[in-house]
TORVO-615967 format. One record per residue: x, y, z of N, C-alpha, C in turn; residue in one letter. Coordinates in steps of 0.2 Angstrom, whole numbers, plus 5000, padded with zeros to 4 digits. Example, Ala and Ser with C-alpha at 12.3 -4.5 7.8 and 13.67 -1.06 7.14 Angstrom:
506649725039506249785039506649845039A
506449895035506849955036506450005039S
END
This chain:
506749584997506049574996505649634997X
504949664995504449694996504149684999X
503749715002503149705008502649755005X
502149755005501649825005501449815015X
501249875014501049895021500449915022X
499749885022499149925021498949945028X
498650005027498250045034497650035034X
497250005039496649995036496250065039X
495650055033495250105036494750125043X
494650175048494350155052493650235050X
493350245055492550265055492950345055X
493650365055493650425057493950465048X
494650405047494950415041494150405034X
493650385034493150375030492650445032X
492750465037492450525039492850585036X
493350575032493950625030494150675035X
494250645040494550675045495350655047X
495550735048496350735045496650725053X
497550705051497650685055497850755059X
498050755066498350815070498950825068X
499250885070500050915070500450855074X
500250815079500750785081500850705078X
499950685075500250615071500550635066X
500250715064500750705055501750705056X
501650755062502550755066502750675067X
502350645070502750565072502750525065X
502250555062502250515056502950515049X
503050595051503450605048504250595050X
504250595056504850575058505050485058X
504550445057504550375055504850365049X
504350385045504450405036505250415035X
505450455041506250485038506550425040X
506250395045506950345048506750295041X
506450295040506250215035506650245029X
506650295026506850325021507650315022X
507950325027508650335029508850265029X
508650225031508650145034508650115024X
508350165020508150125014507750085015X
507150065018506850035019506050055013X
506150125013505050145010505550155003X
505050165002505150144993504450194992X
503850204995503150234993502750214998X
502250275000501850285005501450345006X
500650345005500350365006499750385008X
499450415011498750405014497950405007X
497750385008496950385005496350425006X
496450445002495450495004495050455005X
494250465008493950415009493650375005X
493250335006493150274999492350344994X
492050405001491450414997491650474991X
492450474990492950514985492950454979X
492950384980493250334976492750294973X
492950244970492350204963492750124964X
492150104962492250024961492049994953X
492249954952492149934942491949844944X
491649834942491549774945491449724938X
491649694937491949644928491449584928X
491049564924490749524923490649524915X
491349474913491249454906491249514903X
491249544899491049614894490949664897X
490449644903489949704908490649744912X
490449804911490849834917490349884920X
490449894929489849884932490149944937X
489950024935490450064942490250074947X
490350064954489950064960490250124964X
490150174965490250244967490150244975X
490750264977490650264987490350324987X
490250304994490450245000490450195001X
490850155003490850085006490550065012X
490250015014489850005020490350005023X
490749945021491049885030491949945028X
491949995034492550035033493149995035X
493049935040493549895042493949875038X
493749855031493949815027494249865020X
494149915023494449975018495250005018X
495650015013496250045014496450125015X
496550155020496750195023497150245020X
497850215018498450215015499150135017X
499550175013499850115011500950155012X
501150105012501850095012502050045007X
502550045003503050005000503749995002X
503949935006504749935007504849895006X
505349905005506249855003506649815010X
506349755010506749755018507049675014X
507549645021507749585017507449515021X
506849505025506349485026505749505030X
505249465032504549475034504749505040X
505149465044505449495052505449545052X
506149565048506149645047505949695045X
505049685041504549715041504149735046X
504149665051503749655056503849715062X
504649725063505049755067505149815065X
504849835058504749915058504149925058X
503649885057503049915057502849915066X
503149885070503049885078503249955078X
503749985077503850055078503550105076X
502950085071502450145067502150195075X
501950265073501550295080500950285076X
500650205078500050195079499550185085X
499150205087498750185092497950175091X
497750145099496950155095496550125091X
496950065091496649995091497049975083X
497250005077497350015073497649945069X
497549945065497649875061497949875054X
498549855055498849855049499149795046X
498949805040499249725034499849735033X
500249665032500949665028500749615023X
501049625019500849595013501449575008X
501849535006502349545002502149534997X
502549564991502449574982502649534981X
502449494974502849464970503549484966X
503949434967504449464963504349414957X
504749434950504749394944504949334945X
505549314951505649234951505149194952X
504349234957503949184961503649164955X
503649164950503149164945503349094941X
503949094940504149014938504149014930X
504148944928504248944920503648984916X
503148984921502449034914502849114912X
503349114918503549184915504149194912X
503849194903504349154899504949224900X
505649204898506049284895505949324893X
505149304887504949374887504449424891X
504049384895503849414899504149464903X
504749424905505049464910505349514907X
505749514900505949584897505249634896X
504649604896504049644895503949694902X
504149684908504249674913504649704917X
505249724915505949754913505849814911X
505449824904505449854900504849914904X
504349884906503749934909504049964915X
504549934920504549954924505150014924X
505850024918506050054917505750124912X
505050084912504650174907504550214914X
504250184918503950204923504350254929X
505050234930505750264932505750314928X
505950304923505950364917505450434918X
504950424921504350474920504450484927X
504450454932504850504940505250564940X
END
């Protein structure tokens, strides 16, 4: 199963302020163990939201709202993607992240094609197959 792993934003990462020589160190020595573990699949940090745009859909209307964002608590920082083979064992790598500082992070797990059920006819899922092999292909 998949899990996303969100880093939420706080008042410093919105200020674009970068991290030091030793989170990036700890960070990167993490990174490696989850990569060796086979555990990261993707992960990356976020510029801050006053770099980013919002599209907001109503009917026809498309509506773009250009950052900043107010509530920074509620913003995405960066992110992870792993492959683990439950939440537990999500839960038990993310306790080992070097986070400190009050910092709050999301697990979230993906959808896979089984959770979808009968609306997701065969061919959707070859639709689905198929996108996900162009995508491989361009890596």
């Amino acid at each position: 199963m998949r899990f996303m792993v969100i880093v939420k934003a706080d008042k410093n990462s919105e200020a674009g302020v970068l991290p030091d020589k030793k989170i990036l160190g700890d960070m990167g020595k993490f990174n490696e163990e989850l990569v060796k573990a086979g555990v990261m699949l993707a992960g990356e940090g976020l510029q801050p939201s006053s770099k980013g745009a919002r599209v907001r859909f109503d009917g026809a209307k498309r509506t773009v709202i250009d950052g900043p964002f107010a509530e920074s608590k509620e913003l995405v920082a960066g992110f992870w993607l792993w492959q683990v083979k439950s939440k537990e064992e999500a839960i038990e790598w993310l306790k080992r992240a070097p986070f400190g500082g009050g910092t709050e992070v999301e697990l979230r797990q993906v959808f896979e094609s089984e959770d979808f059920g009968a609306e997701f006819t065969p061919e959707l899922r070859e639709q689905e197959e198929r996108i996900r092999r162009q995508i491989g292909a361009k890596r």
